[in-house]
ChimeraX commands (.cxc) that place a marker at each C-alpha (Angstrom):
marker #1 position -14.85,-1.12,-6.13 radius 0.5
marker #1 position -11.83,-2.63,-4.84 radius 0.5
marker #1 position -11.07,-2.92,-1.25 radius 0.5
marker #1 position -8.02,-3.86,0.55 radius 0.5
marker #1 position -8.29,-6.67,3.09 radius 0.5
marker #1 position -4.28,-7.10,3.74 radius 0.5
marker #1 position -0.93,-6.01,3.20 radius 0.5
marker #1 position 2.29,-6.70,3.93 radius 0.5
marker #1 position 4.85,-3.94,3.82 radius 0.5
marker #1 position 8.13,-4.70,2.34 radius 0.5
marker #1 position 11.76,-3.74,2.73 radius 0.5
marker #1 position 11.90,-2.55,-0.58 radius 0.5
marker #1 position 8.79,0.35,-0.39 radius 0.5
marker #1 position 6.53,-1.89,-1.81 radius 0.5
marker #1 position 3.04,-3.21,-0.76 radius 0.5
marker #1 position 2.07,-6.85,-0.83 radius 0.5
marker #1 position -1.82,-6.46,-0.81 radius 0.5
marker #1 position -4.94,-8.86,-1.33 radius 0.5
marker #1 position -8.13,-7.59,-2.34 radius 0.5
marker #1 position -12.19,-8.18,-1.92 radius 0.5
marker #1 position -11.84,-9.72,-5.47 radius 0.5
marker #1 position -9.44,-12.51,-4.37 radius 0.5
marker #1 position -6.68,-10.99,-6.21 radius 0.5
marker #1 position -3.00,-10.10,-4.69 radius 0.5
marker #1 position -0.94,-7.83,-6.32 radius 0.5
marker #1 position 2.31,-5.99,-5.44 radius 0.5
marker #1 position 2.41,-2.04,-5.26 radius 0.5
marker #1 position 5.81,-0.16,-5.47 radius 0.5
marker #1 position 5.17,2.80,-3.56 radius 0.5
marker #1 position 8.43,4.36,-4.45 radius 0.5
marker #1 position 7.56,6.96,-6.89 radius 0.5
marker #1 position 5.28,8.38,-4.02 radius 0.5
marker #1 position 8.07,8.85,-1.26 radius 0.5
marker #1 position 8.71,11.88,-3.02 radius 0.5
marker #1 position 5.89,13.48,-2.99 radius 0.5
marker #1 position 4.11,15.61,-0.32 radius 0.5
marker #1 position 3.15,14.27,2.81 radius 0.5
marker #1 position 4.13,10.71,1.85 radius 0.5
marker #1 position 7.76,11.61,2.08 radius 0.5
marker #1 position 7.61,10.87,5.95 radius 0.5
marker #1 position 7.13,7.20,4.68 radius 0.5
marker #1 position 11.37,6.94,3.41 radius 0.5
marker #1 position 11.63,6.05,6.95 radius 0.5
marker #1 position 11.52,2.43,6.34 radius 0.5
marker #1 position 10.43,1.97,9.65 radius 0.5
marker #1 position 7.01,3.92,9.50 radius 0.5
marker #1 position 6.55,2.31,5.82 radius 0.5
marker #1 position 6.52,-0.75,7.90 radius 0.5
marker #1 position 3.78,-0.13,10.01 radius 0.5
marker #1 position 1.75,-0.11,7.16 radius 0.5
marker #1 position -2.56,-1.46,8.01 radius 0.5
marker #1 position -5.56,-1.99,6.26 radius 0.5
marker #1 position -8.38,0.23,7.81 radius 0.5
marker #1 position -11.48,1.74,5.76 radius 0.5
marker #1 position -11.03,-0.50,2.69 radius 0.5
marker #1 position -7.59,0.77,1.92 radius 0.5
marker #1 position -4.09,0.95,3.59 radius 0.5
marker #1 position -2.86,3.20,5.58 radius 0.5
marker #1 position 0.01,4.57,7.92 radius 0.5
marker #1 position -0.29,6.55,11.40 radius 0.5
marker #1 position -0.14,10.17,10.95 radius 0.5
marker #1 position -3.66,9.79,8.66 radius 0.5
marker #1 position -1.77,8.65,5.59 radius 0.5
marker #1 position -3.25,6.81,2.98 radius 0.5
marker #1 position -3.58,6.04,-0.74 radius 0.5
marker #1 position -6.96,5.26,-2.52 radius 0.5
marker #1 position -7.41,1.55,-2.90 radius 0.5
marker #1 position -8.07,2.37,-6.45 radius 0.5
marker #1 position -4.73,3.63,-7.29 radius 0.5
marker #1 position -3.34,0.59,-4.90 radius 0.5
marker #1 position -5.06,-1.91,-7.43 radius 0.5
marker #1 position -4.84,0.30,-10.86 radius 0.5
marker #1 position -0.97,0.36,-10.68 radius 0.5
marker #1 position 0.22,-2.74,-8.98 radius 0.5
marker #1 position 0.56,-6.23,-10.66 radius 0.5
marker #1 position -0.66,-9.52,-10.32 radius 0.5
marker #1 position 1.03,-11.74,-7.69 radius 0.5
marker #1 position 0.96,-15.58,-8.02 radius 0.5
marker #1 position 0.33,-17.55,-4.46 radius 0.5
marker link #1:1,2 radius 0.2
marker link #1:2,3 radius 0.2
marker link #1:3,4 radius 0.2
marker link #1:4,5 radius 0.2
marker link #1:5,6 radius 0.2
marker link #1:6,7 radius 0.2
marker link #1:7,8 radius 0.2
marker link #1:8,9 radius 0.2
marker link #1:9,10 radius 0.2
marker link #1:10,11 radius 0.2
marker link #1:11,12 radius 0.2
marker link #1:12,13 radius 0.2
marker link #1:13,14 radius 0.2
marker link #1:14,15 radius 0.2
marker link #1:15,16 radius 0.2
marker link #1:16,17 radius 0.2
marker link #1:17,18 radius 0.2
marker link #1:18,19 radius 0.2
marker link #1:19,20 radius 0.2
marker link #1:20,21 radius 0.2
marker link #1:21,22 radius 0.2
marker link #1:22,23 radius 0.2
marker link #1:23,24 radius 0.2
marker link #1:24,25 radius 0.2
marker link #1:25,26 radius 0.2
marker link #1:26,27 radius 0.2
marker link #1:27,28 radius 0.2
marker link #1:28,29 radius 0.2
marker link #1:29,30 radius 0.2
marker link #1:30,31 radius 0.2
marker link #1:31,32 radius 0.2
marker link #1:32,33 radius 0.2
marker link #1:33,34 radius 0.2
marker link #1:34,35 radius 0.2
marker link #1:35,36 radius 0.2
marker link #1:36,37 radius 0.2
marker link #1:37,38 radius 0.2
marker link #1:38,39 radius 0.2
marker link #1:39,40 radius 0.2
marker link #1:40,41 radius 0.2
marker link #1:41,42 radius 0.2
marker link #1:42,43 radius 0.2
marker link #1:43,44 radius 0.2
marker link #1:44,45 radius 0.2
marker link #1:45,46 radius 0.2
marker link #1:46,47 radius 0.2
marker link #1:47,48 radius 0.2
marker link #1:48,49 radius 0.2
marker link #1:49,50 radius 0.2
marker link #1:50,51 radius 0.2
marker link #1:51,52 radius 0.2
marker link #1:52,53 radius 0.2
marker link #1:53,54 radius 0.2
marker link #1:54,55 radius 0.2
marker link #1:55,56 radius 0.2
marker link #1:56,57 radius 0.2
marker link #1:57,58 radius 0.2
marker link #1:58,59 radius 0.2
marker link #1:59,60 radius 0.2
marker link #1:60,61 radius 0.2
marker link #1:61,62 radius 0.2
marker link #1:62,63 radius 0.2
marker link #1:63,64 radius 0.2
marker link #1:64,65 radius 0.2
marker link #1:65,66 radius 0.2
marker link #1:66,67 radius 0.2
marker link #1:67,68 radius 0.2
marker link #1:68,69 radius 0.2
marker link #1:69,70 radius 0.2
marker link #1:70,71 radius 0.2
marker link #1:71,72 radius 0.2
marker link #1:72,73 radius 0.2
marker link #1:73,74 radius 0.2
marker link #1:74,75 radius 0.2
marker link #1:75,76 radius 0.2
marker link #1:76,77 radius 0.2
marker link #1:77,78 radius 0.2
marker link #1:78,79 radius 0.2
view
């Protein structure tokens, strides 16, 4: 499985991550910010304090998305 070893939050709600595999891909995590508990992350600055703990990223306030989903519905990203 796929594990998150960095990201970079954006301005723009998206994710710059880099896997275990080597890859880095870009996640838009806009269609989440309406949704549930993830709608605390419009605040631009909490979507900015975005980290990488348990294999995954995730946000204070014990928010997080699987890194499955993180990898299954972002794209590539050329260094």
């Amino acid at each position: 499985m796929e594990s998150v070893t960095r990201v970079v939050p954006r301005e723009d709600f998206s994710l710059e991550l880099w896997f275990n595999t080597g890859d880095h891909r870009l996640f838009d995590a806009r269609p989440y910010l309406n949704r549930g508990v993830f709608t605390s992350l419009q605040d631009v600055a909490l979507f900015k304090q975005a980290f990488v703990a348990l294999d995954t990223v995730c946000w204070p306030g014990d928010l997080d998305i699987a890194p499955e989903t993180l990898y299954d519905l972002s794209v590539p990203l050329t260094d």
